[in-house]
C-alpha positions as CSV (number, residue, x, y, z in Angstrom):
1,X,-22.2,6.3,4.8
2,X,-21.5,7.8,7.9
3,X,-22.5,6.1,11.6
4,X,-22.3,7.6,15.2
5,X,-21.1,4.4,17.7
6,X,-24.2,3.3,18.5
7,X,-25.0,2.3,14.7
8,X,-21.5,0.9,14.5
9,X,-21.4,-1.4,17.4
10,X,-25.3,-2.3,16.4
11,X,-24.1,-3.4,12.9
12,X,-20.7,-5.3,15.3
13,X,-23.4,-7.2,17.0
14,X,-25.2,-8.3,13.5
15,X,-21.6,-8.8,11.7
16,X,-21.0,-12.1,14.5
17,X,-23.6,-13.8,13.0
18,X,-22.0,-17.1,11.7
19,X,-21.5,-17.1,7.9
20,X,-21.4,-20.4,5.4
21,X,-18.0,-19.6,5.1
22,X,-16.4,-18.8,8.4
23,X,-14.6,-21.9,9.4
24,X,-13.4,-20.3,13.0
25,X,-15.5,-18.6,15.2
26,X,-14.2,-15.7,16.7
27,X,-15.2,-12.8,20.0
28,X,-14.8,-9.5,20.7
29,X,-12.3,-10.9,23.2
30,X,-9.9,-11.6,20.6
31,X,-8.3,-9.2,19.1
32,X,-8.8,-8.3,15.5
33,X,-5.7,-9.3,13.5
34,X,-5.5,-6.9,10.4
35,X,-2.4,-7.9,8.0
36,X,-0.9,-4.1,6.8
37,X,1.5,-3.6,4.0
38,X,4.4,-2.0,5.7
39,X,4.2,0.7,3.3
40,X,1.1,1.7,4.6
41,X,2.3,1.3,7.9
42,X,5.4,3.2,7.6
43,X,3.5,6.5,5.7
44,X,1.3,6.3,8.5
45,X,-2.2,5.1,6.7
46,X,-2.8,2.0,8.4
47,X,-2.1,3.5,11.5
48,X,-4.2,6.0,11.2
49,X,-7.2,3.8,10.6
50,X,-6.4,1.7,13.3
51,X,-6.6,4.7,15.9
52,X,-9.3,6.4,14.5
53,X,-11.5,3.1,14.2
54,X,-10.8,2.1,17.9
55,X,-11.9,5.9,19.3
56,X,-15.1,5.9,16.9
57,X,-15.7,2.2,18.1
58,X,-14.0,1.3,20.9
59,X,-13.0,-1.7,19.0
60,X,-8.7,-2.7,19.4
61,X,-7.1,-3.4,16.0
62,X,-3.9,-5.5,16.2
63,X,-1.3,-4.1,12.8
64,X,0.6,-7.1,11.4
65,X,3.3,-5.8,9.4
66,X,5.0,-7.6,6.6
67,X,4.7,-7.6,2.8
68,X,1.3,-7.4,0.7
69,X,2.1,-10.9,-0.8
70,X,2.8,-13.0,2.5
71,X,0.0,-11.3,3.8
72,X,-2.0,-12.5,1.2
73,X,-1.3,-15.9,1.6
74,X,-1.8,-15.3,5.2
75,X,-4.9,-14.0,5.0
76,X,-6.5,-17.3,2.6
77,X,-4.5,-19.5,5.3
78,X,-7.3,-18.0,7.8
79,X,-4.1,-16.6,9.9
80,X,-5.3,-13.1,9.3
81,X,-8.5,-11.5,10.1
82,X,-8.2,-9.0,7.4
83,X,-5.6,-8.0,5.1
84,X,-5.1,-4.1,4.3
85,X,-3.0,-3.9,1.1
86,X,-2.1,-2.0,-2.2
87,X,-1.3,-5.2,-4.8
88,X,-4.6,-4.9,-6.7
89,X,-4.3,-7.7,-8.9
90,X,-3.1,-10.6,-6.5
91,X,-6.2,-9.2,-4.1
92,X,-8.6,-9.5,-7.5
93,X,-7.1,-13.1,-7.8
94,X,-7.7,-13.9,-4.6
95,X,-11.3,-12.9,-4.5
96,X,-11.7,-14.3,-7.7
97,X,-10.8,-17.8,-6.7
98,X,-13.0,-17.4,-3.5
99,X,-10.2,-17.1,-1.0
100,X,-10.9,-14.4,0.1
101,X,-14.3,-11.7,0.3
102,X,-15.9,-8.4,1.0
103,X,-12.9,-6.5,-1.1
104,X,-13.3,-2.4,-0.6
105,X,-11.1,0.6,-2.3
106,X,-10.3,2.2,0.8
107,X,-8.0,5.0,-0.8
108,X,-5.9,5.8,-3.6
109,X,-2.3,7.3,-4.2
110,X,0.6,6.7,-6.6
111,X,4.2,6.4,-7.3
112,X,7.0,8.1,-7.7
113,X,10.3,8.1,-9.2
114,X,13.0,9.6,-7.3
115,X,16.8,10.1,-7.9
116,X,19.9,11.5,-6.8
117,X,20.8,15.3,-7.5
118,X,23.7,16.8,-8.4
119,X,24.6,20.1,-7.7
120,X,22.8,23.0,-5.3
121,X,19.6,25.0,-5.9
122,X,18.5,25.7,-9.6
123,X,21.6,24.2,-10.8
124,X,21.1,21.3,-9.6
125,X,20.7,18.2,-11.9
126,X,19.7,14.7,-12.1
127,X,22.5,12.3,-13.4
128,X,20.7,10.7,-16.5
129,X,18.6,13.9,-17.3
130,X,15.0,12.3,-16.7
131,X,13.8,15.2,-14.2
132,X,10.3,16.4,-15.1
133,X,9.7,13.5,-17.8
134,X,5.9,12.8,-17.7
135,X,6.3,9.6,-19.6
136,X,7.2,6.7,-16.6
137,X,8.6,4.5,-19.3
138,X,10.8,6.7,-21.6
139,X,12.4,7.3,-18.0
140,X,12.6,3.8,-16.9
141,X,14.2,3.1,-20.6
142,X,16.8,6.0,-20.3
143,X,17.8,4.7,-16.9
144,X,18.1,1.4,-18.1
145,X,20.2,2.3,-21.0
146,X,22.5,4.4,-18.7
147,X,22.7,1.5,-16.8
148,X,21.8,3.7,-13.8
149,X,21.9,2.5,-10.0
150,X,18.7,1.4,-9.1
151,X,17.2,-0.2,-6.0
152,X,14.1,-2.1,-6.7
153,X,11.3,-2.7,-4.1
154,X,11.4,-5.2,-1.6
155,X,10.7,-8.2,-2.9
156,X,6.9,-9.5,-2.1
157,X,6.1,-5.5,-1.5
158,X,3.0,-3.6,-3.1
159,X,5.6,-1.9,-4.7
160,X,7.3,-4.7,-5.9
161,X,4.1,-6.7,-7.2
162,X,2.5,-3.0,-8.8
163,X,5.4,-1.6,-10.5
164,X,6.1,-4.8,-12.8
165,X,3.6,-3.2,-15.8
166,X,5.6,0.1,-15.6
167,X,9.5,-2.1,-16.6
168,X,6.9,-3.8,-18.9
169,X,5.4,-0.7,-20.8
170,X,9.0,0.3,-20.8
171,X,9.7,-2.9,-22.4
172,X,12.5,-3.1,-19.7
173,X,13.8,-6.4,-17.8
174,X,15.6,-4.7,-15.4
175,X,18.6,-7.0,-13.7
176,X,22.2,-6.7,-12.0
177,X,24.4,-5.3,-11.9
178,X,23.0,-1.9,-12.4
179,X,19.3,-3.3,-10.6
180,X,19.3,-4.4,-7.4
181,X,16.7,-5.3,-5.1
182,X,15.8,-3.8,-2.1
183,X,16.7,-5.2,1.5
184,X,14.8,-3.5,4.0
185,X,14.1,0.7,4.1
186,X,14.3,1.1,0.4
187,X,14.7,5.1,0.0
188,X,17.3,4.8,2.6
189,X,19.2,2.5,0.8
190,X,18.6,4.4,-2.4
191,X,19.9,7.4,-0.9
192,X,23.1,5.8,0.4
193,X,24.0,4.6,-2.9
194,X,22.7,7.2,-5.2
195,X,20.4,5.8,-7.1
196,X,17.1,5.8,-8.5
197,X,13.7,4.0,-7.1
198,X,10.1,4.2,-7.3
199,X,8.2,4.6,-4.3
200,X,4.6,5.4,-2.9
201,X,4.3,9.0,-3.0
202,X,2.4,8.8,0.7
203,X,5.3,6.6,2.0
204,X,8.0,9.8,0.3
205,X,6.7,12.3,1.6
206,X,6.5,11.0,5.4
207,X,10.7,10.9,4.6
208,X,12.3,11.8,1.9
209,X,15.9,11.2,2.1
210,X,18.5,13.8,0.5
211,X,20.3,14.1,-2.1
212,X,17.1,12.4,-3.7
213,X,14.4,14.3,-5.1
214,X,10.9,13.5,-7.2
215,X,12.5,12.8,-11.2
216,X,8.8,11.7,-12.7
217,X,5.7,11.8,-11.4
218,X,2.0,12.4,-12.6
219,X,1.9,9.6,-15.5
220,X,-1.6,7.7,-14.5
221,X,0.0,4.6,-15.3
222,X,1.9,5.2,-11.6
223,X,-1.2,5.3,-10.4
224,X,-2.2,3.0,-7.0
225,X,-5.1,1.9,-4.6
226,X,-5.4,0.1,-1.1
227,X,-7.8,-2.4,-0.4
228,X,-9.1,-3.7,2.5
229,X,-10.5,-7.6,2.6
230,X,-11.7,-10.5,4.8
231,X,-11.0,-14.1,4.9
232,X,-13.5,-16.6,4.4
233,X,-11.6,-18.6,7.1
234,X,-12.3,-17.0,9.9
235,X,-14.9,-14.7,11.0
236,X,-14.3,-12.2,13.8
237,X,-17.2,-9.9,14.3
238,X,-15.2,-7.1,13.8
239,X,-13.4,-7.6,10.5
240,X,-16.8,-6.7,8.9
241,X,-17.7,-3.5,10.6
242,X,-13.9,-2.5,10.1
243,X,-14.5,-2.8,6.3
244,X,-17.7,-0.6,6.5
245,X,-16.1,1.7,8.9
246,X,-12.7,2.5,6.4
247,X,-14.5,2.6,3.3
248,X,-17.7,4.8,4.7
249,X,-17.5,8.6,5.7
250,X,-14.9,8.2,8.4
251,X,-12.2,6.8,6.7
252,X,-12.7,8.7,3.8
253,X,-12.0,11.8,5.9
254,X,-9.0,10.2,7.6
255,X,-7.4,8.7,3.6
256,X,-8.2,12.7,3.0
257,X,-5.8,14.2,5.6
258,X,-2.9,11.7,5.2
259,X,0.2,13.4,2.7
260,X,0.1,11.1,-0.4
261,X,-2.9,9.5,-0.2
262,X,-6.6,10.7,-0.6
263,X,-10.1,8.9,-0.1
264,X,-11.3,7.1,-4.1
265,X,-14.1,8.6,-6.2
266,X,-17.5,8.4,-4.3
C-alpha cells in the first residue's frame, strides 16, 4: 500500500486512539523510541527507515541500539515504543504470549560464512578447504573437526539467537578453545585473529574486512528476516503508522536498495 503524507498523517491522527491495551499514553511531542538490532543499524537498514519515514512523514524516530534480545525484553517492559529486530522466534514468542503486537516482515536477508584466505588471487585458499560448500552444516562440521578459530556472535545478537539451528543441523556444540564469543565488532575481530564467523550478508557487505572472504553462502537454511513490532505497554501514535509505513510501498522500495537486504514476497 502506498500513501502520500496526507493519508499518513490522517491514519497518525486515527492510530492515537487509546487501545485496551496501551497502559501509557503517549504525543507526538515525545519522540518515538524504536529499539534497532545493531546489526541493522550498523548495515545501514534501520537507518535508512528512520530517514526516509521522517521526510515521507515528518514524524522524528529515536534508534535505540543494543541487542535483539534486550530489546526484546525492553520492548514487553513498555520501555520501548517499538522494537525493529531479526530474532524471529523470540519475536513469535513474544507475540504469542501477548507481550507484544502488530508483528510485520519488514525485509529479508541471510547469512554468511566468511573466513580467512591464504594466498593471492586464484591461488588463494581457505585454511580448512570449505570455500564454495553449499551445505552450511558439512562446513560448520569440518570447521569444528579442524578445530578452526571461530568467533561467534555477540552474545544476545540476531545473529547469536538465529544461527543456533545451523551448529544444531550440524549436530555441532561448538565451545572453547577453538569457539569464542564475540565482544563487540565481530568481523573485526574475526579478521584480527583469522578466523571464521557467520554474519548478515547486509551487515558484510557494508565492510568486509580482509584477508576474510564469503566461504558458504546460498544454503536456505542461512536464510533471515526483520520484523518490526509494538508494545502493548505503551501506545505512541506513531509506533502504528511506522509499522504500516515500513511494511507498505515505501519501505519496500527502501529494504530494495539497501546491499544485503531486499523487501519479502508481496
Amino acid at each position: 500500500m502506498t500513501l502520500d503524507r496526507r493519508s499518513l498523517l490522517a491514519l497518525l491522527a486515527a492510530s492515537a486512539v487509546p487501545t485496551v491495551h496501551a497502559a501509557q499514553q503517549k504525543s507526538l511531542t515525545d519522540p518515538m523510541r524504536l529499539g534497532a538490532e545493531q546489526a541493522l543499524i550498523d548495515s545501514g537498514l534501520a537507518s535508512q527507515f528512520q530517514k526516509a519515514f521522517g521526510r515521507d512523514t515528518g514524524v522524528a524516530v529515536q534508534l535505540v541500539p543494543g541487542r535483539s534480545a534486550a530489546l526484546l525484553e525492553a520492548l514487553e517492559r513498555g520501555e520501548l515504543d517499538a522494537a525493529m529486530t531479526n530474532a524471529p522466534d523470540q519475536e513469535a514468542q513474544l507475540e504469542k504470549q501477548g507481550l507484544a503486537h502488530d508483528r510485520r516482515l519488514i525485509a529479508v536477508g541471510d547469512f554468511v560464512l566468511v573466513g580467512p584466505l591464504e594466498g593471492v588471487g586464484k591461488k588463494a585458499k581457505d585454511p580448512v578447504g570449505i570455500a564454495g560448500e553449499r551445505d552450511i552444516a558439512v562446513a560448520l562440521a569440518k570447521l569444528a573437526q579442524a578445530q578452526a578459530r571461530f568467533v561467534g556472535p555477540v552474545s544476545g545478537s540476531g545473529a547469536y539467537l538465529s544461527t543456533f539451528s545451523l551448529w544444531r543441523a550440524a549436530k555441532i556444540a561448538p565451545a572453547a578453545p577453538w569457539y569464542v564469543e564475540g565482544k563487540g565488532n565481530t568481523l573485526e575481530q574475526a579478521a584480527a585473529e583469522s578466523a571464521y564467523t557467520l554474519i548478515e550478508r547486509g551487515l558484510w557487505m557494508s565492510r568486509a574486512y580482509k584477508p576474510l572472504a564469503v566461504m558458504v553462502e546460498g544454503d536456505p537454511r542461512m536464510a533471515t528476516e526483520v520484523h518490526v513490532m509494538r508494545s502493548f505497554r505503551v501506545n505512541h501514535p506513531a509506533a502504528k503508522l511506522f509499522g504500516q509505513w515500513v511494511s507498505g510501498g515505501q519501505g519496500r522500495r527502501v529494504a530494495a536498495s539497501l546491499r544485503g537486504w531486499r523487501p519479502p514476497p508481496a
